[in-house]
C-alpha positions as CSV (number, residue, x, y, z in Angstrom):
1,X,2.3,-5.5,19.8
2,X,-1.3,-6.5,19.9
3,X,-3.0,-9.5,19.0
4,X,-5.0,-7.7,16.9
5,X,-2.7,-6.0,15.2
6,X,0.0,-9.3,14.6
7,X,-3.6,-11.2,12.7
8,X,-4.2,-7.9,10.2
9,X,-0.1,-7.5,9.2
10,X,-0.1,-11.2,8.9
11,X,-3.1,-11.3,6.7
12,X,-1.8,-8.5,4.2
13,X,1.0,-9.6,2.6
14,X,1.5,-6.4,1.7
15,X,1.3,-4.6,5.2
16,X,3.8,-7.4,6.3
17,X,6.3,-6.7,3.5
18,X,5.8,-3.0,4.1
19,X,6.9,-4.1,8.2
20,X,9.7,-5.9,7.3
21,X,11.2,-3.1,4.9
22,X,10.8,-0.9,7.4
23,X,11.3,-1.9,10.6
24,X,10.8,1.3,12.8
25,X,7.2,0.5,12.5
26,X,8.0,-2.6,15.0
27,X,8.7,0.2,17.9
28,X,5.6,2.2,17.0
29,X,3.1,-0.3,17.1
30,X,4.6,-1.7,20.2
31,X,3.9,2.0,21.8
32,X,0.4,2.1,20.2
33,X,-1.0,-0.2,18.2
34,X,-3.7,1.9,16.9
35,X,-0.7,3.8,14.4
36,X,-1.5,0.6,12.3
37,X,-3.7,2.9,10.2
38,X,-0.4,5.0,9.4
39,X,1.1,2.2,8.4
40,X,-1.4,1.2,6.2
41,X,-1.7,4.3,4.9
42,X,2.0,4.8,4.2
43,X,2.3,1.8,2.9
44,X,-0.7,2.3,0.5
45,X,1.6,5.6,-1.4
46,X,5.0,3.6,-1.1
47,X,3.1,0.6,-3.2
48,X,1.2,3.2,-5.1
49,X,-2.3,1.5,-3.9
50,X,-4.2,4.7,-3.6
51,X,-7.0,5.7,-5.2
52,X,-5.7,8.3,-7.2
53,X,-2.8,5.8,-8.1
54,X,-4.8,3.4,-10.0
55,X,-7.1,5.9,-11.6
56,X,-3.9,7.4,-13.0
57,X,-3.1,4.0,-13.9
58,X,-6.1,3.3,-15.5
59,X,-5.6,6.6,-17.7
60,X,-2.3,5.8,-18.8
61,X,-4.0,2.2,-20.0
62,X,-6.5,4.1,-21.8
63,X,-4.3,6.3,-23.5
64,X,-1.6,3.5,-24.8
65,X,-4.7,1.8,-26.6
66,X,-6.1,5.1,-27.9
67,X,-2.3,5.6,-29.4
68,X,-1.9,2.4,-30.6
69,X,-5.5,2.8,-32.1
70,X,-4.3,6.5,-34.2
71,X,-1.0,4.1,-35.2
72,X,-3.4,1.7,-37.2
């Protein structure tokens, strides 16, 4: 694996959870680095970390407090 590649998992705890869940990813990024950007972006739907994800979340916030708001 790259040098490159070892400094950005180590710096994203989350990419180096993600690595250590799944450990096939070792084998790929031995054979090419550059599939780090799968990773990530695998990663990214496993934790739910996409965009769509949060504006979803951000929906459901909005519509607890509108509930809560018709309750009172």
């Amino acid at each position: 694996m790259s040098i490159e590649t070892q400094f950005k998992i180590k710096n994203n705890p989350y990419l180096h959870r993600y690595l250590r869940e799944n450990s096939y990813w070792y084998k790929e990024l031995n054979r090419d680095p550059s599939k780090i950007k799968e990773m990530e972006e695998e990663m990214k739907k496993t934790y739910k970390m996409t965009t769509g994800d949060k504006i979803s979340s951000f929906a459901n916030g909005i519509e607890l407090v509108k509930s809560l708001m018709d309750v009172l």
